[in-house]
N, CA, C and O atoms as a Tripos MOL2 file, in Angstrom:
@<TRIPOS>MOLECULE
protein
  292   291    73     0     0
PROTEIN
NO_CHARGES

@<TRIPOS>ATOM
      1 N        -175.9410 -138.6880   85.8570 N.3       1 UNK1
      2 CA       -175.2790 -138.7070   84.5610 C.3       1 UNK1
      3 C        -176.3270 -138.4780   83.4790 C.2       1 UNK1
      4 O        -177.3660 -139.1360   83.4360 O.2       1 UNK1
      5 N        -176.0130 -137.5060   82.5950 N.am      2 UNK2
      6 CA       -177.2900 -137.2470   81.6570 C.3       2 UNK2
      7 C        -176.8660 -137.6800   80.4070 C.2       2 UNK2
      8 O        -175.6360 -137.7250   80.3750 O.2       2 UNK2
      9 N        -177.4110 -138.0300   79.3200 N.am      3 UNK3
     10 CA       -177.5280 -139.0130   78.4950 C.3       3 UNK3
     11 C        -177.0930 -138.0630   77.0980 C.2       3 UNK3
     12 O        -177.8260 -137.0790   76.9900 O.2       3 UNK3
     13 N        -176.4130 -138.1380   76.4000 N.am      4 UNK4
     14 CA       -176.0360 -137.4230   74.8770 C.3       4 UNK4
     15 C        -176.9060 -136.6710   74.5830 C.2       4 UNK4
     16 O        -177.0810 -135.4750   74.8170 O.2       4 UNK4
     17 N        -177.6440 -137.6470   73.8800 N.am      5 UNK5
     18 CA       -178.7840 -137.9190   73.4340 C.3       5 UNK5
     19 C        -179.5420 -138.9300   73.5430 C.2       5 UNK5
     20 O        -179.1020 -140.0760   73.6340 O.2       5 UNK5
     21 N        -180.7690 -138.6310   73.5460 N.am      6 UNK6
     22 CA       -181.3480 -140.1300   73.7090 C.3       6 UNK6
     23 C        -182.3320 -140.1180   72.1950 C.2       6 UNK6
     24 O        -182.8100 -139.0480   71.8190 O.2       6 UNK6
     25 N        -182.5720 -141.4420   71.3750 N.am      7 UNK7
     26 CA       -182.5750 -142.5680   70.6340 C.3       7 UNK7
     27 C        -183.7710 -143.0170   70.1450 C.2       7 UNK7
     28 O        -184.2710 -143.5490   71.1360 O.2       7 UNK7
     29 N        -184.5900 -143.1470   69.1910 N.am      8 UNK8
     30 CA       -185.9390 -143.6350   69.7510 C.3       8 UNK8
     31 C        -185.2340 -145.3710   69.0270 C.2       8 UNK8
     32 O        -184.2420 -145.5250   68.3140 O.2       8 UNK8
     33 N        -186.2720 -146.5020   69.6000 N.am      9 UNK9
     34 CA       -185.6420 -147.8710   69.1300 C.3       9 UNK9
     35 C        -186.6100 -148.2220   68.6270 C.2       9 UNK9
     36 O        -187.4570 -147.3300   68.5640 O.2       9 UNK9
     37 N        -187.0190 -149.5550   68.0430 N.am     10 UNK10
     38 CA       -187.4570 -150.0860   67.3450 C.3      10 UNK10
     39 C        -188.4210 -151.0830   68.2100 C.2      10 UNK10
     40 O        -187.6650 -152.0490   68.3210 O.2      10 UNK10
     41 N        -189.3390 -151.3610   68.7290 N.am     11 UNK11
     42 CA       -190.4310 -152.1540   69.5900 C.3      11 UNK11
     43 C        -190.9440 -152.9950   68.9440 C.2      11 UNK11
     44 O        -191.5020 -153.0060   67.8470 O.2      11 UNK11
     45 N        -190.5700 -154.2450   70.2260 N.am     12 UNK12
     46 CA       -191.2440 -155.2060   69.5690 C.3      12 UNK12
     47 C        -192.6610 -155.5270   70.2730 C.2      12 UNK12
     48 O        -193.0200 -154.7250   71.1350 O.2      12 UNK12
     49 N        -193.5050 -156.6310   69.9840 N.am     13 UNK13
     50 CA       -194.9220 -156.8280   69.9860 C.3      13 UNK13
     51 C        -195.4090 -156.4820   71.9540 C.2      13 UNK13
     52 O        -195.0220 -157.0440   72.9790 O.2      13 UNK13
     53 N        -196.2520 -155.4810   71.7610 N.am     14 UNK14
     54 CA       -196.7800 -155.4320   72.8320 C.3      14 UNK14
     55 C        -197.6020 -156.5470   73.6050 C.2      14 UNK14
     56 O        -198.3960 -157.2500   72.9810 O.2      14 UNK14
     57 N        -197.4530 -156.6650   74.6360 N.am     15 UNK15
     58 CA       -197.3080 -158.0730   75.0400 C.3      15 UNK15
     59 C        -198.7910 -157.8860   76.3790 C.2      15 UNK15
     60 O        -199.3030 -158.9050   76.8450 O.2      15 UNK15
     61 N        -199.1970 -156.6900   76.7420 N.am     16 UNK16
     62 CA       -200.4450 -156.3140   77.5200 C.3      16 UNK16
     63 C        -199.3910 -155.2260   78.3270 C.2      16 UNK16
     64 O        -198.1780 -155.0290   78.2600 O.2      16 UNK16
     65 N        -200.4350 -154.6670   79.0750 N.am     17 UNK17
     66 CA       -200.1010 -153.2960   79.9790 C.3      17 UNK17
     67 C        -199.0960 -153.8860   81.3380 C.2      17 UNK17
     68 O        -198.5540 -153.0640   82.0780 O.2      17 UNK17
     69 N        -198.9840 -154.8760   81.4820 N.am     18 UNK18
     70 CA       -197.7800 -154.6530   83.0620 C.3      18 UNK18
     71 C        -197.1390 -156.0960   82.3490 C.2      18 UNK18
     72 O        -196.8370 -157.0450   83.0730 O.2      18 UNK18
     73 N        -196.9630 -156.1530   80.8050 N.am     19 UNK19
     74 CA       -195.0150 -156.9440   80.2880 C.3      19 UNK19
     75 C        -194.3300 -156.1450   80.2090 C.2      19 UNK19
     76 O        -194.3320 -154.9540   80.5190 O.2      19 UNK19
     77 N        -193.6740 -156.8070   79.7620 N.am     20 UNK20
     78 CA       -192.1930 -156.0540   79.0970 C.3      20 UNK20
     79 C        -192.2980 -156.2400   77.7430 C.2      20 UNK20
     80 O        -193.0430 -157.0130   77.1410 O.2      20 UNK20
     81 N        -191.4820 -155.4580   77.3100 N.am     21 UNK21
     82 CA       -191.5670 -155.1220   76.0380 C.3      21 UNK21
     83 C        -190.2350 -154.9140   75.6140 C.2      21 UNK21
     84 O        -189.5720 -154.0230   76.1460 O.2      21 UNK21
     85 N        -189.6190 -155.8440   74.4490 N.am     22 UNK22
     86 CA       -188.4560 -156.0120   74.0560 C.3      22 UNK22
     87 C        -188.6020 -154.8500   72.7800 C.2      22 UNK22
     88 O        -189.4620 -154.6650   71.9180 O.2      22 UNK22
     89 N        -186.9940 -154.0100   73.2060 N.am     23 UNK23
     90 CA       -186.5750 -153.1190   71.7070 C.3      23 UNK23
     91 C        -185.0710 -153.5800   71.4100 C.2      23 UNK23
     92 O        -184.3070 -154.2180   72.1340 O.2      23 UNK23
     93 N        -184.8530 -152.9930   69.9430 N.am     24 UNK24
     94 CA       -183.6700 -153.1740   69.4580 C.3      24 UNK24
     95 C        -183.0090 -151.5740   69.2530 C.2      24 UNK24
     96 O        -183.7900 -150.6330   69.3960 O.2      24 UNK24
     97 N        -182.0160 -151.3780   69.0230 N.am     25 UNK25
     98 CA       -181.2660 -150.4100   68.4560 C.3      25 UNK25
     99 C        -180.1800 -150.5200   67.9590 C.2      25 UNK25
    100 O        -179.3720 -150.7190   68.8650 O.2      25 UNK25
    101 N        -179.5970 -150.4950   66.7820 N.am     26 UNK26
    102 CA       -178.3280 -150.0600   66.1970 C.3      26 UNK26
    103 C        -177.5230 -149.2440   66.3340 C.2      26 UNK26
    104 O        -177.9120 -148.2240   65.7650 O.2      26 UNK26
    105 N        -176.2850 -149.0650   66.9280 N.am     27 UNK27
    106 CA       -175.6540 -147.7330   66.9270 C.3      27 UNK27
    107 C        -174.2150 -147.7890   67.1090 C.2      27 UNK27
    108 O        -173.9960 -147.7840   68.3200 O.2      27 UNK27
    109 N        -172.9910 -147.8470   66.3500 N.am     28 UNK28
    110 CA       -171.9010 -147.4140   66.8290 C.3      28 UNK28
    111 C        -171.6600 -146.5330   67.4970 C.2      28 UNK28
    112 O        -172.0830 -145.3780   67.4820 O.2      28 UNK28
    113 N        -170.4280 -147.4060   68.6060 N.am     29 UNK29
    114 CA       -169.5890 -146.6780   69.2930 C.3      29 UNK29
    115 C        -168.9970 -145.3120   69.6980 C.2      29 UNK29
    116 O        -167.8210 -145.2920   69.3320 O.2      29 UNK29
    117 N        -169.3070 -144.2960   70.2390 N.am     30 UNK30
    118 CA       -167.9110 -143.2320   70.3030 C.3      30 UNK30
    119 C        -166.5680 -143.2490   69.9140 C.2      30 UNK30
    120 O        -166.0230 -142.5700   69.0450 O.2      30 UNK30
    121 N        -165.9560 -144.3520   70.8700 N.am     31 UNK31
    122 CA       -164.8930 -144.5720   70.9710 C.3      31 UNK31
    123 C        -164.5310 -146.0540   72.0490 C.2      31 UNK31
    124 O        -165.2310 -146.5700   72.9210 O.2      31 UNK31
    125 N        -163.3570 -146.3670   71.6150 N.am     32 UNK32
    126 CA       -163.1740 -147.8130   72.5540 C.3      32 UNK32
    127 C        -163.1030 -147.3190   73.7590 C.2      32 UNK32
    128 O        -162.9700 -146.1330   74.0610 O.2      32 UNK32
    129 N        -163.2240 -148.5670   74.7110 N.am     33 UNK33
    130 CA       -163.3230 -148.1110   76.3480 C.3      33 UNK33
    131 C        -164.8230 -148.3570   76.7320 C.2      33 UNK33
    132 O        -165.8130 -148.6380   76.0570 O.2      33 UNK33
    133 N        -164.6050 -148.1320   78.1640 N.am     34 UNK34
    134 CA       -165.7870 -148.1840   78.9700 C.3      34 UNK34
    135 C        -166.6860 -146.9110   78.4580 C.2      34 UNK34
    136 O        -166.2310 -145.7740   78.3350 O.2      34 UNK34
    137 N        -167.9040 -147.2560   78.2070 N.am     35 UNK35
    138 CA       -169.2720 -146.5840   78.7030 C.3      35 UNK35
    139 C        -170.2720 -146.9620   78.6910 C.2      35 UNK35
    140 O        -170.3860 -148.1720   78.4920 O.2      35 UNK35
    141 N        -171.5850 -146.0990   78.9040 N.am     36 UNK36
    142 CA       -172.8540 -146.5900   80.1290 C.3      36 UNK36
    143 C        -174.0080 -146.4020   79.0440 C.2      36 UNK36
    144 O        -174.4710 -145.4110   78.4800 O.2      36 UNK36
    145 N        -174.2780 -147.7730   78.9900 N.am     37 UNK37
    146 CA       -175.4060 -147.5040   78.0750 C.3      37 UNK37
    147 C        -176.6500 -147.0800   79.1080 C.2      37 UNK37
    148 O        -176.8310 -147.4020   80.2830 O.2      37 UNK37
    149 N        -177.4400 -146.2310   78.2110 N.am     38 UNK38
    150 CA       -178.4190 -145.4450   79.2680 C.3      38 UNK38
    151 C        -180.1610 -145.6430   78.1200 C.2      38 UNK38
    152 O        -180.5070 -145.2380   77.0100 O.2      38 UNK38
    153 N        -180.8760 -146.5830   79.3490 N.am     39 UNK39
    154 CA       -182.0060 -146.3810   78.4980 C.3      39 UNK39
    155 C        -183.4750 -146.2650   79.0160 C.2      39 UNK39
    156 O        -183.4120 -146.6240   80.1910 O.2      39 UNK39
    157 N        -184.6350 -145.9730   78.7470 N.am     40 UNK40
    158 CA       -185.3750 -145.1780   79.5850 C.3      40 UNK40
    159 C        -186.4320 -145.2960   78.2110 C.2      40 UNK40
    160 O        -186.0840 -145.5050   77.0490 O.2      40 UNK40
    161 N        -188.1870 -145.0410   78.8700 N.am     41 UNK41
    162 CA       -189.1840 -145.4110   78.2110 C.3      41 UNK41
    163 C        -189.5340 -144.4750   78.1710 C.2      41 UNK41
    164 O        -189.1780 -143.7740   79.1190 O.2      41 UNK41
    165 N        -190.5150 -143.7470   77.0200 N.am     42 UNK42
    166 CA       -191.4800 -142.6380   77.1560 C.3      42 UNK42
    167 C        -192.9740 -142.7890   76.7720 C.2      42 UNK42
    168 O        -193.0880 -142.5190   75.5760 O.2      42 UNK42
    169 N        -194.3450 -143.1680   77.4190 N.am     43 UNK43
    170 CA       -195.0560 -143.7880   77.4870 C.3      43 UNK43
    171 C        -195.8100 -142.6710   75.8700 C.2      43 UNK43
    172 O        -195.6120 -141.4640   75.7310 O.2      43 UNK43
    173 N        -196.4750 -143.3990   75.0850 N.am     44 UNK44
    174 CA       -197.4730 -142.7730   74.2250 C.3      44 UNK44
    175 C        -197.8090 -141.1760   74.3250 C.2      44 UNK44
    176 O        -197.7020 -140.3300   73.4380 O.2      44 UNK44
    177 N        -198.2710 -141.0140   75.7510 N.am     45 UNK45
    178 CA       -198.7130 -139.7810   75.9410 C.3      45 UNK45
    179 C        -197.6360 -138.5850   76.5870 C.2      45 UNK45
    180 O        -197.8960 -137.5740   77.2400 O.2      45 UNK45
    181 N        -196.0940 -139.2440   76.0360 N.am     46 UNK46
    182 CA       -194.7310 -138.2070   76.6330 C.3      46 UNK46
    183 C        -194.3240 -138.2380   78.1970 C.2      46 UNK46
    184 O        -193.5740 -137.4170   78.7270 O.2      46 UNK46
    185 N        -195.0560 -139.5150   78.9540 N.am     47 UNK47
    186 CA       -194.5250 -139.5600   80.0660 C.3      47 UNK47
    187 C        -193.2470 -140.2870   80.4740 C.2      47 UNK47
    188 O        -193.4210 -141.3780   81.0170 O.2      47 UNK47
    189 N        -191.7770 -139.7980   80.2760 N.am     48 UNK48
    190 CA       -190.7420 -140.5910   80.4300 C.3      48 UNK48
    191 C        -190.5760 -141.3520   81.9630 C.2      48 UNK48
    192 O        -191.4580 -141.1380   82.7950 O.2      48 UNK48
    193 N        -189.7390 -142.0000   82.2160 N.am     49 UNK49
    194 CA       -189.2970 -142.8100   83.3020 C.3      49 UNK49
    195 C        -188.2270 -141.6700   84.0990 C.2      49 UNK49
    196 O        -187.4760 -140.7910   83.6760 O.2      49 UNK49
    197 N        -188.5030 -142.0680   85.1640 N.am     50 UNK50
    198 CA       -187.4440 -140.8590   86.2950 C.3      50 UNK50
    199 C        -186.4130 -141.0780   86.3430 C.2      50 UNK50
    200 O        -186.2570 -142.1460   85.7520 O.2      50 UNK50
    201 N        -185.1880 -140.5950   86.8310 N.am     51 UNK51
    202 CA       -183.7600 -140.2740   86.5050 C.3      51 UNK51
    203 C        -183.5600 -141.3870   88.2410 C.2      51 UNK51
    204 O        -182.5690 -142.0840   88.4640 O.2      51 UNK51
    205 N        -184.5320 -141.2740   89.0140 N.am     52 UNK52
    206 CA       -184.7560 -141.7310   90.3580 C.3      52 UNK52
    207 C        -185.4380 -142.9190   90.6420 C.2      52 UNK52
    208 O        -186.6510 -142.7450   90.7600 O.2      52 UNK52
    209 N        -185.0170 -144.1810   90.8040 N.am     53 UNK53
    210 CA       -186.6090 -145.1920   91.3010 C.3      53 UNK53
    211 C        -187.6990 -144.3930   91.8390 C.2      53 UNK53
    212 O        -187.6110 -143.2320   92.2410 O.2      53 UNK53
    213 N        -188.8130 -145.1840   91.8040 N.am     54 UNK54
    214 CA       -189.8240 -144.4850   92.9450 C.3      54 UNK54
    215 C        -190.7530 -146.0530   93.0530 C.2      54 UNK54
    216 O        -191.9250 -146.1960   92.7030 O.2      54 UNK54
    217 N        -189.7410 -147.2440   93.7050 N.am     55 UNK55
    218 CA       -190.3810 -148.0800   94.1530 C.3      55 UNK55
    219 C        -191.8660 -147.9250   95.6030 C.2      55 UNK55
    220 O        -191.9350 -147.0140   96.4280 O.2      55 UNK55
    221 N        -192.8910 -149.1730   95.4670 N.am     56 UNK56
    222 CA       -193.9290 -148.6550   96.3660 C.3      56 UNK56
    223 C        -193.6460 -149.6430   97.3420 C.2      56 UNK56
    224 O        -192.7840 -150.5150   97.2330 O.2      56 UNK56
    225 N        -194.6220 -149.4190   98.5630 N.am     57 UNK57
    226 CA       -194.5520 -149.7540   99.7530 C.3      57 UNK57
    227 C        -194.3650 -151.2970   99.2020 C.2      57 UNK57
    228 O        -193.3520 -151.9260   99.5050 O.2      57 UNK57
    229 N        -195.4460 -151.8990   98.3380 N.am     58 UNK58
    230 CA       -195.5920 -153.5260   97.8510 C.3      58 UNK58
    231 C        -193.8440 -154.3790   96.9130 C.2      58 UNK58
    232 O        -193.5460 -155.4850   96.4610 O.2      58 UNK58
    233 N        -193.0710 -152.8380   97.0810 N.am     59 UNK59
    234 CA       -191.7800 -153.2940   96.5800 C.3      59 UNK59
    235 C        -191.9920 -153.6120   94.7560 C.2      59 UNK59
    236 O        -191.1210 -154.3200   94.2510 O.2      59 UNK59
    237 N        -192.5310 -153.3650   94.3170 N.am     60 UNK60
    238 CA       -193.1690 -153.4970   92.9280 C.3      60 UNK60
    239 C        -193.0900 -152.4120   92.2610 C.2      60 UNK60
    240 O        -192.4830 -151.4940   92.8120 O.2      60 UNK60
    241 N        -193.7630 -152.1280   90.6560 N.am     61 UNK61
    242 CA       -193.4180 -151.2840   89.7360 C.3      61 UNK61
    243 C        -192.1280 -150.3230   89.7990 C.2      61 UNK61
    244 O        -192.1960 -149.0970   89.7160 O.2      61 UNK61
    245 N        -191.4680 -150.7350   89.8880 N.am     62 UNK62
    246 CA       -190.0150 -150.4020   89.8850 C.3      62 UNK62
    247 C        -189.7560 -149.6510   87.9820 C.2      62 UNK62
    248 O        -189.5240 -150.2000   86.9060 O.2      62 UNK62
    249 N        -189.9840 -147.9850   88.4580 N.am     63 UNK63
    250 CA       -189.8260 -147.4700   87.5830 C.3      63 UNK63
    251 C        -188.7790 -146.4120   87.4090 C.2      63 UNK63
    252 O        -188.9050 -145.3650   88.0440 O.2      63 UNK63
    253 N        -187.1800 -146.6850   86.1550 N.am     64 UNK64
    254 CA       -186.3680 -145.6590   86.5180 C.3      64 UNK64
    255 C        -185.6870 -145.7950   85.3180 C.2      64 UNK64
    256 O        -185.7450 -146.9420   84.8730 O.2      64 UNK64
    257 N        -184.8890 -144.7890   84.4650 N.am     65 UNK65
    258 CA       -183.9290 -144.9620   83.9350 C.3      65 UNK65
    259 C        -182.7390 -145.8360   84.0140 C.2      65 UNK65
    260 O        -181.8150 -145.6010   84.7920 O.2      65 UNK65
    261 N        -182.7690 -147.0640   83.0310 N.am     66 UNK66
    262 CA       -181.7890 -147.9050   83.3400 C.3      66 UNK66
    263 C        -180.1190 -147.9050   82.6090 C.2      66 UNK66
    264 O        -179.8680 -147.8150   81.4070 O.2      66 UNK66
    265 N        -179.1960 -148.0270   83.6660 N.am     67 UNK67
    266 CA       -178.0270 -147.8130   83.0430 C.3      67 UNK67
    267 C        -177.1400 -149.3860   83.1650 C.2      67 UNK67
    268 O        -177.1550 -149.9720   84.2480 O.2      67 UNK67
    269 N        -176.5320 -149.8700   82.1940 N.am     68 UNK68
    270 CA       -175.1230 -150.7320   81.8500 C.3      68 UNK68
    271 C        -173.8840 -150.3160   81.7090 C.2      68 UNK68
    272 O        -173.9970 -149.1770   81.2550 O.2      68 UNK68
    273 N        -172.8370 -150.5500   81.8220 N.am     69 UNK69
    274 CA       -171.5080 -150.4000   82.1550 C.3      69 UNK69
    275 C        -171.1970 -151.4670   80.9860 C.2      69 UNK69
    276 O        -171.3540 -152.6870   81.0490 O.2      69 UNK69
    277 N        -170.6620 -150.6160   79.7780 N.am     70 UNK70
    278 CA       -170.4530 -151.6150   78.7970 C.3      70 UNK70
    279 C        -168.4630 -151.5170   78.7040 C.2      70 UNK70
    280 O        -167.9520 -150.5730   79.3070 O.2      70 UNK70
    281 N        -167.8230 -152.1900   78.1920 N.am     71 UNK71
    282 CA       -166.2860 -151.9390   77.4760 C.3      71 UNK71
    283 C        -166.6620 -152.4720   76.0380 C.2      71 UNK71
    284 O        -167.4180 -153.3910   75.7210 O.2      71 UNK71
    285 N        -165.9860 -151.7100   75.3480 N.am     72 UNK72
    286 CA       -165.5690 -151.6590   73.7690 C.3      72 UNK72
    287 C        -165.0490 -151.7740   73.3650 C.2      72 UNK72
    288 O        -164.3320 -150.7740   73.3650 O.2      72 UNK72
    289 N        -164.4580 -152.9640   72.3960 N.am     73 UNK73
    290 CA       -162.9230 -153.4380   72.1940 C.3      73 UNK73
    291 C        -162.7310 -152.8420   70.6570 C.2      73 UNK73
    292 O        -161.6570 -152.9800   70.0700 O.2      73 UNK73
@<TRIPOS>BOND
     1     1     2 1
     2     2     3 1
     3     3     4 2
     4     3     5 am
     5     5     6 1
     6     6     7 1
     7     7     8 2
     8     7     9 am
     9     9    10 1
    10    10    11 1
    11    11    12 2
    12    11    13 am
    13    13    14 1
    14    14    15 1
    15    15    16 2
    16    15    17 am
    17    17    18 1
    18    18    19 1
    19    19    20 2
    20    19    21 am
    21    21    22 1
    22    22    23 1
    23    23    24 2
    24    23    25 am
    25    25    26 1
    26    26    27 1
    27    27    28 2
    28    27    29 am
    29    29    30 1
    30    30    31 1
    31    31    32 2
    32    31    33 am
    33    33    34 1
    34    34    35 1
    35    35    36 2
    36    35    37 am
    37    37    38 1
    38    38    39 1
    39    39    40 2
    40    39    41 am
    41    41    42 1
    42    42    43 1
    43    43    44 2
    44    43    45 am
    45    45    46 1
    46    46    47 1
    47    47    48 2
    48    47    49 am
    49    49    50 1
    50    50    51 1
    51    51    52 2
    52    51    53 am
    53    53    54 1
    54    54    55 1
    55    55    56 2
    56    55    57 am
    57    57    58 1
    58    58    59 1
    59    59    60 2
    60    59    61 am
    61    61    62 1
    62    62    63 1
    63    63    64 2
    64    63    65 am
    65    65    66 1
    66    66    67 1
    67    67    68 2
    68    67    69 am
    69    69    70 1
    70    70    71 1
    71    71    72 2
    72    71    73 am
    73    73    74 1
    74    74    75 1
    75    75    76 2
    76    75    77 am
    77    77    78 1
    78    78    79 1
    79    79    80 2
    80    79    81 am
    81    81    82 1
    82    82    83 1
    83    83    84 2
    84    83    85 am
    85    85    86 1
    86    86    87 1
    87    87    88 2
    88    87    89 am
    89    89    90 1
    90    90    91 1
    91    91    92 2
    92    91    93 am
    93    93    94 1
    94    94    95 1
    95    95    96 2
    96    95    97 am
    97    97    98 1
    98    98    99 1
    99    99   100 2
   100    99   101 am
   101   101   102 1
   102   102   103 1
   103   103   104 2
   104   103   105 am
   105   105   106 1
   106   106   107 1
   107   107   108 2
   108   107   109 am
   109   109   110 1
   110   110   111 1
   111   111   112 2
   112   111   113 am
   113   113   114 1
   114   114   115 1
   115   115   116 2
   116   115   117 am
   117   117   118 1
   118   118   119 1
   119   119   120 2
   120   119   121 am
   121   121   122 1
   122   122   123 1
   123   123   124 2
   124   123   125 am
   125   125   126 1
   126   126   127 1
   127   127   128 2
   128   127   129 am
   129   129   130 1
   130   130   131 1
   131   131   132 2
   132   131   133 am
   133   133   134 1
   134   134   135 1
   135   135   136 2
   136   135   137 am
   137   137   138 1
   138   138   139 1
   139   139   140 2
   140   139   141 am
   141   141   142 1
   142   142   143 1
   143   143   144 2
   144   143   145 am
   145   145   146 1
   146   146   147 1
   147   147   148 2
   148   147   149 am
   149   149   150 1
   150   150   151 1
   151   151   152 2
   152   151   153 am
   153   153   154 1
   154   154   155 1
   155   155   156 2
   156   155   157 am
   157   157   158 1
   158   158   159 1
   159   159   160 2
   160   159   161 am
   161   161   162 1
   162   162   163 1
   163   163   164 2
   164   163   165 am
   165   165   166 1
   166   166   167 1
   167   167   168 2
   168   167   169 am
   169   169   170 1
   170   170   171 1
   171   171   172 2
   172   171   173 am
   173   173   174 1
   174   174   175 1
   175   175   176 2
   176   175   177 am
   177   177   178 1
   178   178   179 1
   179   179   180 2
   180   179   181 am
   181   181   182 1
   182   182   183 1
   183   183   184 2
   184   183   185 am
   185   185   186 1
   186   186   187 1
   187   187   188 2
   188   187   189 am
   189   189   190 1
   190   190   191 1
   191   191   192 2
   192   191   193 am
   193   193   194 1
   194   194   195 1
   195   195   196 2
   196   195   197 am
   197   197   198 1
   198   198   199 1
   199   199   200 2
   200   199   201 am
   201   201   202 1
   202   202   203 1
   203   203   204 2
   204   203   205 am
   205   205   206 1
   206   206   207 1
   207   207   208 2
   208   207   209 am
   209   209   210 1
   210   210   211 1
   211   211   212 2
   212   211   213 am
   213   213   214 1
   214   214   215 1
   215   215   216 2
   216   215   217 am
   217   217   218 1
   218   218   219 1
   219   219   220 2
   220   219   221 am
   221   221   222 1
   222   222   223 1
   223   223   224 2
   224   223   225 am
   225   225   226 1
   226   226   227 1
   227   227   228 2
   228   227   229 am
   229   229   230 1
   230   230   231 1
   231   231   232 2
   232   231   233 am
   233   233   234 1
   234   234   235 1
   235   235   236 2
   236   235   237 am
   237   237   238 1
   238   238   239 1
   239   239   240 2
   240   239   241 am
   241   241   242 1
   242   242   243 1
   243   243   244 2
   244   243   245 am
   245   245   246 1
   246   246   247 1
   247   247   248 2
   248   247   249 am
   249   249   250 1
   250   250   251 1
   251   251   252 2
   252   251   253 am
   253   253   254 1
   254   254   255 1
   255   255   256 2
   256   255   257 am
   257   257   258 1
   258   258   259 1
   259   259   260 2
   260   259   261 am
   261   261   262 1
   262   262   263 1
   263   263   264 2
   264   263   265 am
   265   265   266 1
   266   266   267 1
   267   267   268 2
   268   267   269 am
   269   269   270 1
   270   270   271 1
   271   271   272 2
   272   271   273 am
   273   273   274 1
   274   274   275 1
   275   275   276 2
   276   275   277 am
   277   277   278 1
   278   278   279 1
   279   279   280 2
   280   279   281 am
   281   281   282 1
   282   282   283 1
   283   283   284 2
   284   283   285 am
   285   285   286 1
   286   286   287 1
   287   287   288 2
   288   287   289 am
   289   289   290 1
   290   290   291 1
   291   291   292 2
@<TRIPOS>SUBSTRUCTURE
     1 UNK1         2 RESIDUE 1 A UNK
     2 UNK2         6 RESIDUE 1 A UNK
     3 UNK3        10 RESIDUE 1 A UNK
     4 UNK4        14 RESIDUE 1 A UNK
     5 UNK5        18 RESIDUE 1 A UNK
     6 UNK6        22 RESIDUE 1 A UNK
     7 UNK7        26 RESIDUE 1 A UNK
     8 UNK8        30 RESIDUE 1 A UNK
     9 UNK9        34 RESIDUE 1 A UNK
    10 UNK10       38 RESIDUE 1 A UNK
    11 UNK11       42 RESIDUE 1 A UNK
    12 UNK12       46 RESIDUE 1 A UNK
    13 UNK13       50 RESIDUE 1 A UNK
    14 UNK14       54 RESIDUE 1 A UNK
    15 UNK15       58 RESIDUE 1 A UNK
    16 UNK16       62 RESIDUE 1 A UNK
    17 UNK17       66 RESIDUE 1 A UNK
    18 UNK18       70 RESIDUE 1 A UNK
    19 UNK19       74 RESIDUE 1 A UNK
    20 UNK20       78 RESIDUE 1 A UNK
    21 UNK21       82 RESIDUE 1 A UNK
    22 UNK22       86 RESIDUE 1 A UNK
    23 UNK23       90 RESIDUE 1 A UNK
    24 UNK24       94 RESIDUE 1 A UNK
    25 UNK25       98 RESIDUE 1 A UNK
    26 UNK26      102 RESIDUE 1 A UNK
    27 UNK27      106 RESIDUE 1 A UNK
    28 UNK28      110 RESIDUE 1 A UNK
    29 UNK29      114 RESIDUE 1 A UNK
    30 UNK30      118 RESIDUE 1 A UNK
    31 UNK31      122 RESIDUE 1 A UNK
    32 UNK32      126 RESIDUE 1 A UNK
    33 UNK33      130 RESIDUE 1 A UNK
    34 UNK34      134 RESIDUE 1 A UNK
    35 UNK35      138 RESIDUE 1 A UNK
    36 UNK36      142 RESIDUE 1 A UNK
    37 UNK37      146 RESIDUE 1 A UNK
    38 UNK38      150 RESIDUE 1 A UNK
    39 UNK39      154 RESIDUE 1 A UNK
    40 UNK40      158 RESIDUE 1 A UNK
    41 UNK41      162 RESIDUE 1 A UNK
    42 UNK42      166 RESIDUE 1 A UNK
    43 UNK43      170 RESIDUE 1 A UNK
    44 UNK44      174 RESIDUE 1 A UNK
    45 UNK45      178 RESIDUE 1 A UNK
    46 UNK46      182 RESIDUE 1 A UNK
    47 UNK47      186 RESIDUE 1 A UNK
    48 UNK48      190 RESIDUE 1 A UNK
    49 UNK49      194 RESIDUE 1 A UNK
    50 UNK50      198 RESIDUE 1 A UNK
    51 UNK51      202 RESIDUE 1 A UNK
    52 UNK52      206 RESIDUE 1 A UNK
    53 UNK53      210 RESIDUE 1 A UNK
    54 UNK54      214 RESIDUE 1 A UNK
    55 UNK55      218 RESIDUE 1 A UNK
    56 UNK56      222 RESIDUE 1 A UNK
    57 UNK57      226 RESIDUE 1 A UNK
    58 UNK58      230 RESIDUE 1 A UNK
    59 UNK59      234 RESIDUE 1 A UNK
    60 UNK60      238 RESIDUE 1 A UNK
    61 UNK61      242 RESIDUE 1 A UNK
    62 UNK62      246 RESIDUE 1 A UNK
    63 UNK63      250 RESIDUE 1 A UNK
    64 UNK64      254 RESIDUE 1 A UNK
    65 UNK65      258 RESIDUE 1 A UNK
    66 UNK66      262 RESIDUE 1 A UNK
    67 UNK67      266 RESIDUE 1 A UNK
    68 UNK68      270 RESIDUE 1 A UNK
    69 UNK69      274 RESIDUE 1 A UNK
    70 UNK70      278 RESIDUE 1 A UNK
    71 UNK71      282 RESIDUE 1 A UNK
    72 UNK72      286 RESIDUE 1 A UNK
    73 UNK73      290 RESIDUE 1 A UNK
């Protein structure tokens, strides 16, 4: 499933190289009903996150485009 468009958000405090890192975004709706919020990182130097996991043998860095299943009342 490919994404509208995608968004840049608002980041909050970098926290060191292997946290997480909380963002915000604002954005109305399309329309009521189900859809998939779709969101995905693009590192400083334009390297985005894969459309695919590509977990490692150690079961760790689990890196992929993440999707939610939202409804809209």
């Amino acid at each position: 499933m490919a994404a509208r468009a995608w968004q840049a958000a608002a980041l909050g405090t970098d926290e060191g190289k292997y946290s997480f890192r909380q963002w915000q975004h604002r954005f109305t709706p399309p329309t009521k009903g189900g859809q998939v919020l779709t969101v995905r990182c693009t590192s400083s130097g334009g390297e985005a996150q894969p459309d695919t996991p590509n977990w490692n043998r150690g079961g760790f860095m689990r890196n992929v485009i993440e999707r939610t299943a939202v409804v809209f009342a």
